[in-house]
Every structure is written in structure tokens, then in C-alpha cells.
LONUKE-839805 format. One line per field, with one value per residue: residue in three letters; x, y, z of N, C-alpha, C in turn. Coordinates in pm, 1 decimal. Example, Ala and Ser with C-alpha at 12.3 -4.5 7.8 and 13.67 -1.06 7.14 Angstrom:
2
aa = (ALA, SER) $
n_xx = (1319.0, 1285.0) $
n_yy = (-569.0, -225.0) $
n_zz = (780.0, 708.0) $
ca_xx = (1230.0, 1367.0) $
ca_yy = (-450.0, -106.0) $
ca_zz = (780.0, 714.0) $
c_xx = (1320.0, 1290.0) $
c_yy = (-330.0, 3.0) $
c_zz = (780.0, 787.0) $
! end
This chain:
172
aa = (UNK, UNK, UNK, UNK, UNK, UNK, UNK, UNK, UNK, UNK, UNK, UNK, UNK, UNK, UNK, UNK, UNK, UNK, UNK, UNK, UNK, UNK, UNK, UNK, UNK, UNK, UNK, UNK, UNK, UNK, UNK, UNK, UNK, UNK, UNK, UNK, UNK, UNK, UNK, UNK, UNK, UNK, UNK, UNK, UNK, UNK, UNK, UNK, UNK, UNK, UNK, UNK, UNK, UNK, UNK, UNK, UNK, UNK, UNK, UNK, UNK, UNK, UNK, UNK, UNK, UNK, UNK, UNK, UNK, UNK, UNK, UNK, UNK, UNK, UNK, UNK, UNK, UNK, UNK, UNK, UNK, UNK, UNK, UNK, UNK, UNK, UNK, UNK, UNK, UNK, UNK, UNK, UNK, UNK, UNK, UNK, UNK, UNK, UNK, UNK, UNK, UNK, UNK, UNK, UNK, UNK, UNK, UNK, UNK, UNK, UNK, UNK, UNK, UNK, UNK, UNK, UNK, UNK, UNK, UNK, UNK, UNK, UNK, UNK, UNK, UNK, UNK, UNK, UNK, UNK, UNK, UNK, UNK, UNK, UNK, UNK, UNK, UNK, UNK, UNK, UNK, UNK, UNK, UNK, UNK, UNK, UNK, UNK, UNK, UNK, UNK, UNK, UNK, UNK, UNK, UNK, UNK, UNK, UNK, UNK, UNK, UNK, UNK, UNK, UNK, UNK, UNK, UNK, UNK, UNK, UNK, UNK) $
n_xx = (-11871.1, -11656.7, -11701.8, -11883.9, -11674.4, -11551.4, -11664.0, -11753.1, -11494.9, -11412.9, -11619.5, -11539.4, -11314.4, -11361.0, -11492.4, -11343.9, -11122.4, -11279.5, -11369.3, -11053.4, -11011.9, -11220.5, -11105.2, -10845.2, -10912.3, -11016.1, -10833.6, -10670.2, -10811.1, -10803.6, -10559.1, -10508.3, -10655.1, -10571.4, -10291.9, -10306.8, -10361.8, -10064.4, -9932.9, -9988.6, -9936.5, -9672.1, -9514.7, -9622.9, -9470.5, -9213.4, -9178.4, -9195.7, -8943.4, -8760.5, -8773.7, -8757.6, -8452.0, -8389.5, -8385.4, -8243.3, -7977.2, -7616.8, -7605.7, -7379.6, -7112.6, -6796.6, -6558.6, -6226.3, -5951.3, -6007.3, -6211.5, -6520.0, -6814.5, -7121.4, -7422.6, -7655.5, -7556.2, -7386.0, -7630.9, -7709.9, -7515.7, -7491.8, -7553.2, -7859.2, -8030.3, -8199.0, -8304.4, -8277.2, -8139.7, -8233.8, -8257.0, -8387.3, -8643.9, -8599.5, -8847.6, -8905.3, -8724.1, -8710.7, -8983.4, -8941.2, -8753.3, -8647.5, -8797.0, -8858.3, -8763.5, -8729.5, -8987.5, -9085.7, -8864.6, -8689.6, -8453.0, -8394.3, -8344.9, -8336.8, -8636.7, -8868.4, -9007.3, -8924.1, -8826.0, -8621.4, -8440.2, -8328.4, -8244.6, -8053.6, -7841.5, -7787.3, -7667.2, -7467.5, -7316.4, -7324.4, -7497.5, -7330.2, -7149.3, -7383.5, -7518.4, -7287.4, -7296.5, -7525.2, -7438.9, -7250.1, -7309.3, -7408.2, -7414.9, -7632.5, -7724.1, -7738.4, -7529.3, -7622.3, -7909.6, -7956.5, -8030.2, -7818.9, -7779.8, -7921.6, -7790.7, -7547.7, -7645.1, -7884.3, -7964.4, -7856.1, -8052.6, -8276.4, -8190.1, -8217.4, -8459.4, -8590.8, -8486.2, -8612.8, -8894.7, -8902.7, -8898.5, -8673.2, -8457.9, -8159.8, -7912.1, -7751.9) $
n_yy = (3343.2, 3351.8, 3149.0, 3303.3, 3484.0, 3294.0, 3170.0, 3388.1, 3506.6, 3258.9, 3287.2, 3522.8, 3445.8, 3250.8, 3407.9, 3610.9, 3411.0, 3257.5, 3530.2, 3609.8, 3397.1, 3379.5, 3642.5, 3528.1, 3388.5, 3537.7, 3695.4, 3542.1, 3426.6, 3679.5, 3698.9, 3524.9, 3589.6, 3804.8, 3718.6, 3536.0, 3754.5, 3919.9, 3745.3, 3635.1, 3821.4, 3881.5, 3636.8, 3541.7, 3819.0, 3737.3, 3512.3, 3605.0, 3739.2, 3563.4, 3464.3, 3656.0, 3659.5, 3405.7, 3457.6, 3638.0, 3518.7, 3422.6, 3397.7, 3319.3, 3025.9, 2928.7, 2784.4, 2557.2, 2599.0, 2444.4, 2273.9, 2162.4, 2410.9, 2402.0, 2335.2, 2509.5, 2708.1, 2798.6, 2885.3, 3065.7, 3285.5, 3305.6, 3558.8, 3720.2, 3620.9, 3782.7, 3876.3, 4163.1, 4487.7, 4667.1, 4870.0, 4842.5, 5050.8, 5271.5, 5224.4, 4983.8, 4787.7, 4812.8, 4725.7, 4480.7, 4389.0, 4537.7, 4616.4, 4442.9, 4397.3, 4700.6, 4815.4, 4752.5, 4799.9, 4532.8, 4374.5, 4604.2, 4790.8, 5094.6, 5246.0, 5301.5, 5565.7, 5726.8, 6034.6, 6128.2, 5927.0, 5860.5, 6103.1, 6175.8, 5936.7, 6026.7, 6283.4, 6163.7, 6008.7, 6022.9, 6053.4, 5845.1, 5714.0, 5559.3, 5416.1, 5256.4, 5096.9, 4947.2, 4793.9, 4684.7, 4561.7, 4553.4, 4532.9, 4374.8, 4306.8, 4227.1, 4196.4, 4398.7, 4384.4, 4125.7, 4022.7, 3927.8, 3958.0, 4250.9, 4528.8, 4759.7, 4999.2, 4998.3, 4892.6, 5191.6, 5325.2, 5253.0, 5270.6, 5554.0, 5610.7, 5507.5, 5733.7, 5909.3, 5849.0, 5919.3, 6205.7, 6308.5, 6488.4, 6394.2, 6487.8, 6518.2) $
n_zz = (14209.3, 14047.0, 13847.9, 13688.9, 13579.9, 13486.8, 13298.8, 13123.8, 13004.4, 12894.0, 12705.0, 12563.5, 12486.7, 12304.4, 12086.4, 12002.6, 11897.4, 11690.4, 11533.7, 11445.8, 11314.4, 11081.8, 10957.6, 10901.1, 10702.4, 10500.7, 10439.4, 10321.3, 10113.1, 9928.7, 9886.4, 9754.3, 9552.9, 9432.5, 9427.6, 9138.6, 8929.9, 8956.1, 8911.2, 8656.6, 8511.3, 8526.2, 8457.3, 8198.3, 8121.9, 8162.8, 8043.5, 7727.6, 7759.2, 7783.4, 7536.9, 7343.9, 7468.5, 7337.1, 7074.1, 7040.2, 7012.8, 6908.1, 6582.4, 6483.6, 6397.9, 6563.3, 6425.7, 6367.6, 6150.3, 5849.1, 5916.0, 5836.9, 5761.7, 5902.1, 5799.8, 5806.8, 5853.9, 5669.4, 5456.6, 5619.1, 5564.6, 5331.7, 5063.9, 4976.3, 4702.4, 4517.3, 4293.6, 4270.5, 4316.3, 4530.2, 4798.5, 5097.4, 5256.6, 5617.1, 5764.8, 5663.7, 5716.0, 5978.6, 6109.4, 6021.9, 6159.1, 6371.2, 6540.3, 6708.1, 6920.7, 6991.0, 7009.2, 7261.2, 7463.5, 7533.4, 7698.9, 7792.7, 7573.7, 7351.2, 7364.5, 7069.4, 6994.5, 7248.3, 7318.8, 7476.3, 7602.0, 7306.4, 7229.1, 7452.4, 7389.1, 7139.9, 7184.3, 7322.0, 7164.8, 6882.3, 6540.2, 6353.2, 6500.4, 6625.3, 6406.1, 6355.8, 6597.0, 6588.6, 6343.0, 6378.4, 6640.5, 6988.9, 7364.9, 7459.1, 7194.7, 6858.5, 6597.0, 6294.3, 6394.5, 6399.8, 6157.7, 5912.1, 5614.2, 5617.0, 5449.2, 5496.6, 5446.9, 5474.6, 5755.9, 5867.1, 5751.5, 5857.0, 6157.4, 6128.0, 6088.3, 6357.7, 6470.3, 6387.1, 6458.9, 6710.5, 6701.7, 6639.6, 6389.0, 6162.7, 6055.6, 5741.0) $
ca_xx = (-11832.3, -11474.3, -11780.2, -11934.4, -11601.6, -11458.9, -11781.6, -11716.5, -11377.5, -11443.7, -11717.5, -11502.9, -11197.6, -11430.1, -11554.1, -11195.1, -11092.4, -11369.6, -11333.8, -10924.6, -11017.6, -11261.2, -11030.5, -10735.8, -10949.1, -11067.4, -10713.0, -10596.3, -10892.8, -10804.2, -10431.7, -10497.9, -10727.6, -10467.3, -10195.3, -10366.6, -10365.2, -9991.8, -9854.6, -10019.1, -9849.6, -9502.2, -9508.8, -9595.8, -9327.2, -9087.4, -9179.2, -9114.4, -8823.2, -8673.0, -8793.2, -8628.0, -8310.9, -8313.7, -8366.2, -8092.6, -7832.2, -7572.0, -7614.3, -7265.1, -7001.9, -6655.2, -6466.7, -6107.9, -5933.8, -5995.4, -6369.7, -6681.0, -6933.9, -7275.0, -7495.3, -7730.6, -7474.0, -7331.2, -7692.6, -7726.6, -7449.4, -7561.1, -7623.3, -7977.6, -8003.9, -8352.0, -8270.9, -8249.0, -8045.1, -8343.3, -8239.2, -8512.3, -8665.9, -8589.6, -8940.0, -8917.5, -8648.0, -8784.0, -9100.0, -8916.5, -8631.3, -8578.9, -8937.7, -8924.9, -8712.0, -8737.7, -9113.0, -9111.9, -8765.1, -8643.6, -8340.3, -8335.7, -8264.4, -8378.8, -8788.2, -8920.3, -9035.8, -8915.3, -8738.1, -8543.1, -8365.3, -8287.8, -8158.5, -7957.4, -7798.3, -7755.0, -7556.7, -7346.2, -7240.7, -7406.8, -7566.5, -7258.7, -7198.8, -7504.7, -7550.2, -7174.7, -7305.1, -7645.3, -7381.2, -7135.2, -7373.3, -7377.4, -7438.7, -7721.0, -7802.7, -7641.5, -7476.4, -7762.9, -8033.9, -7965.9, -8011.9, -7702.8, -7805.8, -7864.4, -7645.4, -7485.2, -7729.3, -8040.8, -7897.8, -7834.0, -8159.7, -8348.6, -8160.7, -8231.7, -8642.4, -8584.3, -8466.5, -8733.2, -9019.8, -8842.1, -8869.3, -8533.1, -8412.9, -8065.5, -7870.2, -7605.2) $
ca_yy = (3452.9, 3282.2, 3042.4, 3374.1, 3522.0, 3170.8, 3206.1, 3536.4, 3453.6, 3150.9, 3363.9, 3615.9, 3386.7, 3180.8, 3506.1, 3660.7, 3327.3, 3314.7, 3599.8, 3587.9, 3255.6, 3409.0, 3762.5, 3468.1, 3304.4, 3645.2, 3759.9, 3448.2, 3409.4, 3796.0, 3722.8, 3395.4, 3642.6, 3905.2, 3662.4, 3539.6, 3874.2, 4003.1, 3640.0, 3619.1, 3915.9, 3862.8, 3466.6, 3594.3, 3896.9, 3652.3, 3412.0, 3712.0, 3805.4, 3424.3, 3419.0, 3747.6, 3625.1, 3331.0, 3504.6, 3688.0, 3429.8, 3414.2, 3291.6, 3219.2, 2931.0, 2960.4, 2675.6, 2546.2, 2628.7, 2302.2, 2233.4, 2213.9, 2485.2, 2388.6, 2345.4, 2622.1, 2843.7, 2838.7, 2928.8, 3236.2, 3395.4, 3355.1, 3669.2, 3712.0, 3647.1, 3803.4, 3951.6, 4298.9, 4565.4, 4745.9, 4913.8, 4870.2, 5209.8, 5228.7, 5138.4, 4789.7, 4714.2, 4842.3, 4624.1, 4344.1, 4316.1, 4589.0, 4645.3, 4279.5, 4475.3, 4800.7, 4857.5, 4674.2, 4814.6, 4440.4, 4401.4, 4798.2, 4879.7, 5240.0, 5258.9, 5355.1, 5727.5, 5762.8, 6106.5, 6177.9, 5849.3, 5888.6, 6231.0, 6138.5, 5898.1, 6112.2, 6378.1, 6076.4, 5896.7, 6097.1, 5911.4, 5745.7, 5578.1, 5474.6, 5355.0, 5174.1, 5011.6, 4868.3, 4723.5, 4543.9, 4477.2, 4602.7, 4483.7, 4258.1, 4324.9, 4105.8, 4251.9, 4409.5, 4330.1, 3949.5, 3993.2, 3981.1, 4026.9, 4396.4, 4638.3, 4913.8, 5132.0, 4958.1, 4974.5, 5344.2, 5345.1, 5167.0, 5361.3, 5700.5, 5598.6, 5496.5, 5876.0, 6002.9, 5803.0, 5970.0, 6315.9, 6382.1, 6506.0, 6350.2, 6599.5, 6413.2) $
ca_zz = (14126.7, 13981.7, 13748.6, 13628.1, 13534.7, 13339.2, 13167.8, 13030.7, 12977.6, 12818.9, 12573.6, 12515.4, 12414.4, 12197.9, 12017.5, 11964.4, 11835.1, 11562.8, 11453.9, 11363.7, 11213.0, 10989.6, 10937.6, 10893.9, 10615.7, 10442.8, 10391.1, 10255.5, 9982.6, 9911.8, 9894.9, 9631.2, 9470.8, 9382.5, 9360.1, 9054.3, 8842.4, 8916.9, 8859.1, 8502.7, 8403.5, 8571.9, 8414.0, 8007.8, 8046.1, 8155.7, 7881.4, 7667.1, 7800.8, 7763.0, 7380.7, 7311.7, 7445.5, 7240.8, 6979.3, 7008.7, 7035.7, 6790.9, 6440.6, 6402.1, 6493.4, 6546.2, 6364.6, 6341.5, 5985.4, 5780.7, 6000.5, 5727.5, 5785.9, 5969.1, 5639.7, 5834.1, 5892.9, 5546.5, 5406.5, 5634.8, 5514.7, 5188.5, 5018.6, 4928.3, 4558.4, 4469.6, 4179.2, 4284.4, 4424.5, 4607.7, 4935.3, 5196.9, 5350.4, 5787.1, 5806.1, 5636.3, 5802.3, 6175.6, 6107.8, 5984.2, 6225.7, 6498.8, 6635.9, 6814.5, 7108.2, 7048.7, 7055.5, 7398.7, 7497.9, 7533.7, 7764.4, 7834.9, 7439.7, 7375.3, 7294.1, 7005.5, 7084.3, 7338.5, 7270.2, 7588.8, 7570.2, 7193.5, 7286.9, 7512.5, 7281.0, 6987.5, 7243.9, 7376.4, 7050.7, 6758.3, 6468.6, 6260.4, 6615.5, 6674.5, 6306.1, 6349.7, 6715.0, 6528.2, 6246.1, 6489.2, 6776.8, 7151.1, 7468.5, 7451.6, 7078.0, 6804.1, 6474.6, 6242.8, 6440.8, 6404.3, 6053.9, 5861.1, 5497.6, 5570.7, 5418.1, 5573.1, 5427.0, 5524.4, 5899.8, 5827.7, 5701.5, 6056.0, 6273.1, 6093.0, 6096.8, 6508.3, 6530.1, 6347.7, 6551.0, 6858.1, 6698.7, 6616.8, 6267.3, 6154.5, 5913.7, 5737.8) $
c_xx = (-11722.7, -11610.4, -11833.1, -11815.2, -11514.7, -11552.4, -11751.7, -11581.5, -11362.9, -11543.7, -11650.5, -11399.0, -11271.8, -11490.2, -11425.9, -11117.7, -11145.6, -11354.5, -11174.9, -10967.5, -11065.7, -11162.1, -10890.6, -10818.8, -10965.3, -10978.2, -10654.4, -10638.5, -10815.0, -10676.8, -10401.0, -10554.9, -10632.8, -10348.8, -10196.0, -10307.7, -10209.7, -9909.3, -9866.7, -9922.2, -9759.5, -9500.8, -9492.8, -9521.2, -9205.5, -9061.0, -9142.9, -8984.2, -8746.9, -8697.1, -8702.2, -8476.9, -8277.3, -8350.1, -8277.5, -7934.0, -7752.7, -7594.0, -7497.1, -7190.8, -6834.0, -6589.3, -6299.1, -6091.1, -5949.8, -6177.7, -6466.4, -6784.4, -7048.8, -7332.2, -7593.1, -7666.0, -7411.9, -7459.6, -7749.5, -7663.1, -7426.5, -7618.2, -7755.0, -7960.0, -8180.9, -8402.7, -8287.6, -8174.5, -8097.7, -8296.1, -8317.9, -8459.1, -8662.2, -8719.8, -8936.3, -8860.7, -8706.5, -8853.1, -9056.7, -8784.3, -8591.2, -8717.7, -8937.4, -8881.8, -8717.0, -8850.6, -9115.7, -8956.1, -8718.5, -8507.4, -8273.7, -8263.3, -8392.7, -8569.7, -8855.5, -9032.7, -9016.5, -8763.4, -8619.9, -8444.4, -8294.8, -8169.3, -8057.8, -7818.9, -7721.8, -7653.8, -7422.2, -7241.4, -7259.3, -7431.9, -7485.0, -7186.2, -7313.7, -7568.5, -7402.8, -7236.7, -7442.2, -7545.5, -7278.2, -7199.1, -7385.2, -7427.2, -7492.9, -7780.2, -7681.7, -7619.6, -7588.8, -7863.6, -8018.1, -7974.2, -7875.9, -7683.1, -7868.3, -7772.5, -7615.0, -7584.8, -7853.6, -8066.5, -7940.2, -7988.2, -8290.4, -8275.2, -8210.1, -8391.2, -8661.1, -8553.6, -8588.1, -8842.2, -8963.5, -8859.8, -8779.7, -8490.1, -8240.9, -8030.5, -7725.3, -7488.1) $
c_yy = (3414.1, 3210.1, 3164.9, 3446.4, 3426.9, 3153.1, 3260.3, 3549.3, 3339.4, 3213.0, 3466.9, 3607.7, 3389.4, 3323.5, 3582.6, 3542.0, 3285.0, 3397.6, 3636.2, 3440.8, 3318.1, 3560.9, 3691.6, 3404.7, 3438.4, 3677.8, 3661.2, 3435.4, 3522.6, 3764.4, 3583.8, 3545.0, 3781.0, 3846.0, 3627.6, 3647.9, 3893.4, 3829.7, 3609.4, 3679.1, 3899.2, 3689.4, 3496.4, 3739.7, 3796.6, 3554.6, 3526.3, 3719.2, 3696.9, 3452.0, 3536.5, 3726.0, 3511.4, 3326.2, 3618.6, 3644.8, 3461.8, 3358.7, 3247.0, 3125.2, 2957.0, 2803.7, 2665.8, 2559.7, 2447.5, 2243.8, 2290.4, 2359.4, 2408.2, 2422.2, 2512.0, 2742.6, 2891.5, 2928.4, 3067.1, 3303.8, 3420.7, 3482.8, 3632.5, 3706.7, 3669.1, 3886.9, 4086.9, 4365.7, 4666.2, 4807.5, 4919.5, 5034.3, 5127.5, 5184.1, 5039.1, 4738.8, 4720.1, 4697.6, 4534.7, 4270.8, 4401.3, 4604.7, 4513.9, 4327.9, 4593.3, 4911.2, 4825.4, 4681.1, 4649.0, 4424.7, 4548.0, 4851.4, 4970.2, 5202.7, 5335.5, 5462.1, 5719.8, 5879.6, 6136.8, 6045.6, 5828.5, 6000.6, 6235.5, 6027.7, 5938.0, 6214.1, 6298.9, 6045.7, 5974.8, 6006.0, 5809.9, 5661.1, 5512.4, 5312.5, 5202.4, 5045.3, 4948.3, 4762.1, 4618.2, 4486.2, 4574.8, 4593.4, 4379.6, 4239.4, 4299.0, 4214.5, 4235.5, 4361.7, 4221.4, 3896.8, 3989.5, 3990.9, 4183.8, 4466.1, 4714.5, 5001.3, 5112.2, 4936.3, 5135.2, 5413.4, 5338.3, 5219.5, 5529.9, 5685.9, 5598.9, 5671.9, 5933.2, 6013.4, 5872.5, 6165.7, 6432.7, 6375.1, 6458.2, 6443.6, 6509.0, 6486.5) $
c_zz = (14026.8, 13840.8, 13663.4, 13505.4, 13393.6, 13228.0, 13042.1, 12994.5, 12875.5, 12641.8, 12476.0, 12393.6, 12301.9, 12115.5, 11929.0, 11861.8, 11684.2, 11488.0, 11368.9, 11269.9, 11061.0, 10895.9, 10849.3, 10703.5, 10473.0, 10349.5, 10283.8, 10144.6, 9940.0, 9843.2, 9766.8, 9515.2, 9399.7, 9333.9, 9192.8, 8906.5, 8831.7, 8853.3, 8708.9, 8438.1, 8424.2, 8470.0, 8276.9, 8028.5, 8084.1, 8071.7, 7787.7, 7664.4, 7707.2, 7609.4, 7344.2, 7272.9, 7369.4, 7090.6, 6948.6, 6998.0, 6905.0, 6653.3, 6405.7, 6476.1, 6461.3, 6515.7, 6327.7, 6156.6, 5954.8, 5806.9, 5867.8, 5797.2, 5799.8, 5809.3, 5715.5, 5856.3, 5727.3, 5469.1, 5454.7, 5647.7, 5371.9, 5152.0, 4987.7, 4763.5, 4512.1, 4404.0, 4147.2, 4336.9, 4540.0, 4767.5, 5005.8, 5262.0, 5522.3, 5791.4, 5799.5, 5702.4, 5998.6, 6163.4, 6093.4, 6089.1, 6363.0, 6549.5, 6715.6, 6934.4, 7121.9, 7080.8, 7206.8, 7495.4, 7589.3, 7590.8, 7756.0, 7713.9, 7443.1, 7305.3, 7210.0, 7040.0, 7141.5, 7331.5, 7376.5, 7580.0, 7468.4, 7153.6, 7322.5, 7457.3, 7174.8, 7086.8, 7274.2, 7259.3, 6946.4, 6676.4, 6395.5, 6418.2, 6642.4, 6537.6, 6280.4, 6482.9, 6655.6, 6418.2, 6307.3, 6585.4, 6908.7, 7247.1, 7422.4, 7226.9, 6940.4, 6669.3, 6355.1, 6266.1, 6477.3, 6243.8, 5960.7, 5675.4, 5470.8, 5550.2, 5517.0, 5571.9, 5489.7, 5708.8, 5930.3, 5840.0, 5837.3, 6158.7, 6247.8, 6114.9, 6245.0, 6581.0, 6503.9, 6386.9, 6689.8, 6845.7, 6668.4, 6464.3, 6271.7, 6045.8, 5882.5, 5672.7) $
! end
């Protein structure tokens, strides 16, 4: 009777064993097979992310009195000379210089429409802060965008269009 029982014991193992093997194997394909998908996307927003930030670095250097100017640094604080006085509209400027972070709210700056955040904003600071903190910089976000041949006005101008995509009228 003990030979009948190690049998069935023996069959039962071997059956239980099999099957975690295969249950062990299932999960694992399953678990490549999903890995896959969220890693793509986590890998290109973090490449994102990184390009962002180094495109936000400073453009300028701090030099002792007497120290030459960086030939690249001298030419981008060159005024523009392009023989006009034309004031870009907030759109041009958005498109051309603030949509790189704030379509894709880029290190947690506010998202274009997004009115409740804007809102909130405009109650905190109101707009000649907001238009002063785009012209000096803040937190993560460099003095006029990064550009520094916009005016004051053309600032003025790209922050007042960022309200307006949000819904909010600016009365000046």
C-alpha cells in the first residue's frame, strides 16, 4: 500500500511542479511583454525631459572685469539688426519660443489651456507679475524664454496670448 501511495505522491508532485513551471514561464513572457510598452514611453519622456533642460541652461557667462567675452556670447547679445522695429504678436513669439515647455508643461510650467492653473496664477500674482517673472526668469525657466532679443513688449505680448489660450481676458 506505502508503493501505491509514493506513486500518487510522486504523480501528483510531478503534475504540481509542471504546472508552476509553465504558470512561472507564462508570467514572465507576459511581464517582458508589458515591460516593453511602458519602458518606451518612460525612456523618450525622459529623453525629453533631459533635452528641455539643456535647453534651458544659461546663455550667459559670468566674467572677471578686464576677461574678453566668449565670441558666442558676445553675438547673442547682439541686438537683432533686421532692419525693422516690428513688434512680434504673443502668437509668434509662443510658437517660436514658449510652446517648447509650455505645450507639454515641461518641468511643471503652467499648460497652455489649461484654465484653472492660469487662474490660479492670475489671482496669485496678476498679469504685470507674471509678465515681470517671464522677463527675469523663474524657477526652472530662464529670462525671456531663453530668448533674450525679446522686448518687453513682445514678452507682454506671449504671456497675454498664454492667457488668452487658457480663456482668460487681460484688461490693462
Amino acid at each position: 500500500m506505502s508503493t501505491q501511495d509514493d506513486t500518487a505522491f510522486m504523480k501528483t508532485f510531478g503534475m504540481v511542479m509542471v504546472g508552476l513551471t509553465v504558470l512561472g514561464i507564462i508570467l514572465l513572457a507576459l511581464a517582458l511583454f508589458v515591460g516593453t510598452f511602458s519602458g518606451d514611453e518612460q525612456a523618450r519622456a525622459e529623453l525629453q525631459r533631459e533635452r528641455a533642460e539643456r535647453n534651458l541652461q544659461p546663455i550667459g557667462a559670468v566674467r572677471m572685469d578686464g576677461e574678453a567675452m566668449p565670441v558666442a556670447l558676445a553675438r547673442a547679445e547682439e541686438p537683432a539688426d533686421n532692419g525693422d522695429d516690428v513688434v512680434r504678436t504673443g502668437q509668434d513669439v509662443y510658437e517660436s519660443v514658449c510652446m517648447a515647455c509650455h505645450s507639454q508643461g515641461v518641468m511643471d510650467s503652467p499648460r497652455t489651456g489649461d484654465e484653472g492653473v492660469w487662474q490660479a496664477l492670475m489671482d496669485e500674482k496678476g498679469f504685470q507679475e507674471l509678465v515681470e517673472n517671464s522677463i527675469n526668469g523663474i524657477r526652472g525657466m530662464p529670462p525671456r524664454g531663453g530668448n533674450p532679443r525679446l522686448s518687453d513688449e513682445e514678452v507682454e505680448n506671449a504671456v497675454r496670448h498664454m492667457l488668452e489660450e487658457a480663456g482668460l481676458s487681460v484688461d490693462d
